[in-house]
Residue frames as a rotation matrix with the C-alpha (Angstrom) as fourth column:
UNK 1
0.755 0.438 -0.487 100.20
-0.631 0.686 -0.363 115.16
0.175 0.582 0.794 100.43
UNK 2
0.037 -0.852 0.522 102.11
-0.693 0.355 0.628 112.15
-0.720 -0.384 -0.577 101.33
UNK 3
-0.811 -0.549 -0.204 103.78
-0.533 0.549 0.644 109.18
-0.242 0.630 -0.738 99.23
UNK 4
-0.906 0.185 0.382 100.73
0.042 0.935 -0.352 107.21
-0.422 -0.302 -0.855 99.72
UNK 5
0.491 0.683 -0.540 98.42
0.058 -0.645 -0.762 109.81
-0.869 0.343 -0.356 97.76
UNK 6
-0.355 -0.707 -0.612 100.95
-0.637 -0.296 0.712 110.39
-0.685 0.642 -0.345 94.96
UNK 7
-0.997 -0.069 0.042 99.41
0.007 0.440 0.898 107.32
-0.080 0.895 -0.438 92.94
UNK 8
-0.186 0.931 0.315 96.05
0.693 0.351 -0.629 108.39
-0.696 0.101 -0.711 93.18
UNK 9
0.170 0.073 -0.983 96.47
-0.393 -0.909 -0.136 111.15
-0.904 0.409 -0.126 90.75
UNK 10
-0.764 -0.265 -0.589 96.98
-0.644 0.253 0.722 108.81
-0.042 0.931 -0.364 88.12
UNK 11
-0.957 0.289 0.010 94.40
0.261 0.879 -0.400 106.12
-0.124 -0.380 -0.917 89.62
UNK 12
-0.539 0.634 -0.554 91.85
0.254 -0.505 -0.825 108.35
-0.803 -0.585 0.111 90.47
UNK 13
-0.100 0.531 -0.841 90.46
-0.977 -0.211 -0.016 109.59
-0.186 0.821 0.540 86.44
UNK 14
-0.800 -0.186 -0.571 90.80
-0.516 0.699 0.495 105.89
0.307 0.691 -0.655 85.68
UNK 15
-0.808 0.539 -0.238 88.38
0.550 0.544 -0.634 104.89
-0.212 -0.644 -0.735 88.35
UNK 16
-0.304 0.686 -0.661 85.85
-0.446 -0.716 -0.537 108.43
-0.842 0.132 0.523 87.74
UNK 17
-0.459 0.263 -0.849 85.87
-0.846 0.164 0.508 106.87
0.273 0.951 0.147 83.72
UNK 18
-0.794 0.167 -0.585 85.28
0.046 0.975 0.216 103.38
0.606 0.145 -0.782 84.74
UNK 19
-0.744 0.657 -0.124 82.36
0.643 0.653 -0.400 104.14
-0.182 -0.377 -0.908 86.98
UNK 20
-0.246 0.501 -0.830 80.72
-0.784 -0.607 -0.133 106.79
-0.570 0.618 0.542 84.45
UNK 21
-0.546 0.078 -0.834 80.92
-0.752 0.392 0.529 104.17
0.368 0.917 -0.156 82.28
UNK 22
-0.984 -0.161 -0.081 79.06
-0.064 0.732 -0.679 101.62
0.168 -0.662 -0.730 84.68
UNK 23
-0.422 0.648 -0.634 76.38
0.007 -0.697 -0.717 104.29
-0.907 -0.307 0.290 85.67
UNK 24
-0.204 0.622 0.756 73.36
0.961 -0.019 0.274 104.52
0.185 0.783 -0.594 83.47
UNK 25
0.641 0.504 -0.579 72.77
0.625 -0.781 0.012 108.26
-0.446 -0.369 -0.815 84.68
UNK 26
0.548 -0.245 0.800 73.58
0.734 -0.318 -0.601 110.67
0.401 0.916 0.005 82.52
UNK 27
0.773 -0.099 0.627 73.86
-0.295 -0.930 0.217 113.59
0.562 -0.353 -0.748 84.94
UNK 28
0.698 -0.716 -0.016 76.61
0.276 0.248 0.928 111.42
-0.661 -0.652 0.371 87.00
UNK 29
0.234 -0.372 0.898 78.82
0.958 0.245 -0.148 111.19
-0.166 0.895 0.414 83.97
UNK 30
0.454 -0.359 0.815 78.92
0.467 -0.683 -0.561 114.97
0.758 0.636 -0.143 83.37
UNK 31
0.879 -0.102 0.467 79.49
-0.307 -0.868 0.389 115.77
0.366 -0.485 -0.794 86.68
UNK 32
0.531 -0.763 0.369 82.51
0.453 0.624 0.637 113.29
-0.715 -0.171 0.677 86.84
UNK 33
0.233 -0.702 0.673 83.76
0.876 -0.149 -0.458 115.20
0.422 0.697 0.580 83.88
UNK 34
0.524 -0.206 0.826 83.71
-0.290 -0.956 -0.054 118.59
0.801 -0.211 -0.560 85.72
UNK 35
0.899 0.274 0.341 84.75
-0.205 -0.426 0.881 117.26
0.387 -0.862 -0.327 88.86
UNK 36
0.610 -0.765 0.205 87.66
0.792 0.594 -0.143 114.73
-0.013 0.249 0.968 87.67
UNK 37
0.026 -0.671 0.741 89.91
0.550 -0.610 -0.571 117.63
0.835 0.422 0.353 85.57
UNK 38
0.407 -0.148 0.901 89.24
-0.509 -0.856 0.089 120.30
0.758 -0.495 -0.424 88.96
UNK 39
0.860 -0.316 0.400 90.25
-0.159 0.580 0.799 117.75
-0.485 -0.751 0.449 91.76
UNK 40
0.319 -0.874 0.366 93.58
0.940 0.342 -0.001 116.55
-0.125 0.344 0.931 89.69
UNK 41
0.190 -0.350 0.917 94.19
0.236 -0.891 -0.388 120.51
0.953 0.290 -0.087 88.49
UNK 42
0.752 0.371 0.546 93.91
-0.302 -0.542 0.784 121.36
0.586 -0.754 -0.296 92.22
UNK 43
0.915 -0.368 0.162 95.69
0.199 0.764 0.613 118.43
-0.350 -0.529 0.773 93.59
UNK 44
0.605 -0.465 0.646 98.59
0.774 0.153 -0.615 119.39
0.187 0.872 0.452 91.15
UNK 45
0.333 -0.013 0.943 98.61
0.195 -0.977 -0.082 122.64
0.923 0.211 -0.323 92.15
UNK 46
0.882 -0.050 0.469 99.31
-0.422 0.362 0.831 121.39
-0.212 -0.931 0.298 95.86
UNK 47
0.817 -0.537 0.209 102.07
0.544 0.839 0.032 119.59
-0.193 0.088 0.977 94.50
UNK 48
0.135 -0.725 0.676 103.88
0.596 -0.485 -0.640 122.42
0.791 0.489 0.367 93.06
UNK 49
0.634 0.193 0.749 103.34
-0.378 -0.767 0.518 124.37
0.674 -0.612 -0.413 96.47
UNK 50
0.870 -0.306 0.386 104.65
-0.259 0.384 0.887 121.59
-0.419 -0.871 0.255 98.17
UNK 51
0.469 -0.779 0.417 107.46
0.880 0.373 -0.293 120.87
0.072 0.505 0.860 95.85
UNK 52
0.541 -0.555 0.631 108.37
0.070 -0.719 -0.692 124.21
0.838 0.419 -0.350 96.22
UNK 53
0.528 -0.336 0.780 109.24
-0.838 -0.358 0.413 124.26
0.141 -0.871 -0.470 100.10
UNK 54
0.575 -0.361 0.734 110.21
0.011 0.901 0.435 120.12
-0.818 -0.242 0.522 99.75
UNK 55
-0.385 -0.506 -0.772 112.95
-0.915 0.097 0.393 119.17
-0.124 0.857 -0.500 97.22
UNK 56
-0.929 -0.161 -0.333 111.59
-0.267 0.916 0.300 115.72
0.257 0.368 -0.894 97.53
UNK 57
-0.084 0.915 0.394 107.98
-0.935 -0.209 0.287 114.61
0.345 -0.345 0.873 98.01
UNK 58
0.623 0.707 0.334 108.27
-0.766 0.637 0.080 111.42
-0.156 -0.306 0.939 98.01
UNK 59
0.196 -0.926 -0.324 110.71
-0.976 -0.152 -0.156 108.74
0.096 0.347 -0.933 98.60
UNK 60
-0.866 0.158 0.475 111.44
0.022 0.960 -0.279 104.60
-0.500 -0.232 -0.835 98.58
UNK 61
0.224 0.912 -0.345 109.07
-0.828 -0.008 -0.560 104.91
-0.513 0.411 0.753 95.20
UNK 62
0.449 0.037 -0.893 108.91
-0.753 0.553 -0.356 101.20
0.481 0.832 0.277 94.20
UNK 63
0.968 0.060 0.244 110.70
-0.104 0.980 0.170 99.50
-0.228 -0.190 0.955 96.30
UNK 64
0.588 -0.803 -0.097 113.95
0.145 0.222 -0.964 100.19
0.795 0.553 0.247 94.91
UNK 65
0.516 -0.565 -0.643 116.99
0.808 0.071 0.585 99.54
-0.285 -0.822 0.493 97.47
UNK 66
0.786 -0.552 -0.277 119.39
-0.597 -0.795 -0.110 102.71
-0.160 0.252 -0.955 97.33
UNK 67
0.073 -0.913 0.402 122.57
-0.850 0.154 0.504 102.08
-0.522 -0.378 -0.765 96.06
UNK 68
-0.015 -0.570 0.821 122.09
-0.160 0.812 0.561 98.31
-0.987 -0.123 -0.103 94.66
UNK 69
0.131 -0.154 -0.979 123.27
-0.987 -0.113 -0.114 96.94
-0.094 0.982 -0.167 91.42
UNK 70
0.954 0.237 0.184 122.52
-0.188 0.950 -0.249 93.61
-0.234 0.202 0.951 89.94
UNK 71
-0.375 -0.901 0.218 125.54
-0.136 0.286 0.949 91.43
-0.917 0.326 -0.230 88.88
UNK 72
0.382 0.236 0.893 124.53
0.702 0.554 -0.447 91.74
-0.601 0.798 0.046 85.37
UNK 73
0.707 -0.004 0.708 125.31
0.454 -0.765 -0.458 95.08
0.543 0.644 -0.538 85.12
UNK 74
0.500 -0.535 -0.681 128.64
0.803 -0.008 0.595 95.69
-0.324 -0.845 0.426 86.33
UNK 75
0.940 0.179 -0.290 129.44
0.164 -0.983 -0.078 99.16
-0.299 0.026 -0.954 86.77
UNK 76
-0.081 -0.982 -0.168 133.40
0.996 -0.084 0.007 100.72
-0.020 -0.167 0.986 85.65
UNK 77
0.512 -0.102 -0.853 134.70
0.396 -0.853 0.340 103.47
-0.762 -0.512 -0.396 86.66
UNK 78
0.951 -0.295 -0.096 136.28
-0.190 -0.309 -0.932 106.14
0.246 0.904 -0.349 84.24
UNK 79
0.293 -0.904 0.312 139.65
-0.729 0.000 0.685 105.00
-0.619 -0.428 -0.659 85.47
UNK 80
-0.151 -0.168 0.974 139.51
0.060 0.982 0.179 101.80
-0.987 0.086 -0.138 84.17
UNK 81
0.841 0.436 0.321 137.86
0.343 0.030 -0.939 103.17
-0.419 0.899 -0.124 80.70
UNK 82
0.745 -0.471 -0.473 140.78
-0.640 -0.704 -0.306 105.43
-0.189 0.531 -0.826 79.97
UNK 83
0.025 -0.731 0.682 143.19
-0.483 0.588 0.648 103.28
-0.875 -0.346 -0.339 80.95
UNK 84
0.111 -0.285 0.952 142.36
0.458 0.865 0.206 100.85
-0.882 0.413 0.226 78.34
UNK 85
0.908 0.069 0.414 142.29
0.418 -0.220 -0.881 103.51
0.030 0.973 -0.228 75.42
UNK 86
0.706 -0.706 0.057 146.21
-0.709 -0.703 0.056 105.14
0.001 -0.080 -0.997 76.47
């Protein structure tokens, strides 16, 4: 499973509800409830297999640069904390 799968496991029941709920057929609807919970239980289960040989599955989630820090939140170091209490 690769980064690009990782948000359908949250996506994926939200979409199964919304097009049960669309569907006038009854028999769709139940089989979206059996089939939702075993796909995601499965898919899960894959995850933990792979999570066991990877330490990381997935990485660069969001967008976030490694490393950067806004100037709003400027970081000190524990040098500088002690310092001011000795």
């Amino acid at each position: 499973m690769t980064a690009l799968l990782l948000p359908l496991l949250a996506a994926g029941p939200v979409m199964a509800a919304a097009l049960a709920a669309m569907l006038p057929w009854r028999i769709v609807g139940r089989l979206l409830a059996l089939a939702v919970p075993t796909i995601t239980a499965i898919s899960g289960l894959g995850l933990l297999v792979q999570h066991h040989t990877e330490p990381v599955v997935a990485t660069q989630v969001g967008g976030f640069i490694p490393g950067w820090r806004s100037r709003s939140s400027p970081t000190r170091s524990p040098r500088s904390c002690s310092s001011r209490q000795a």
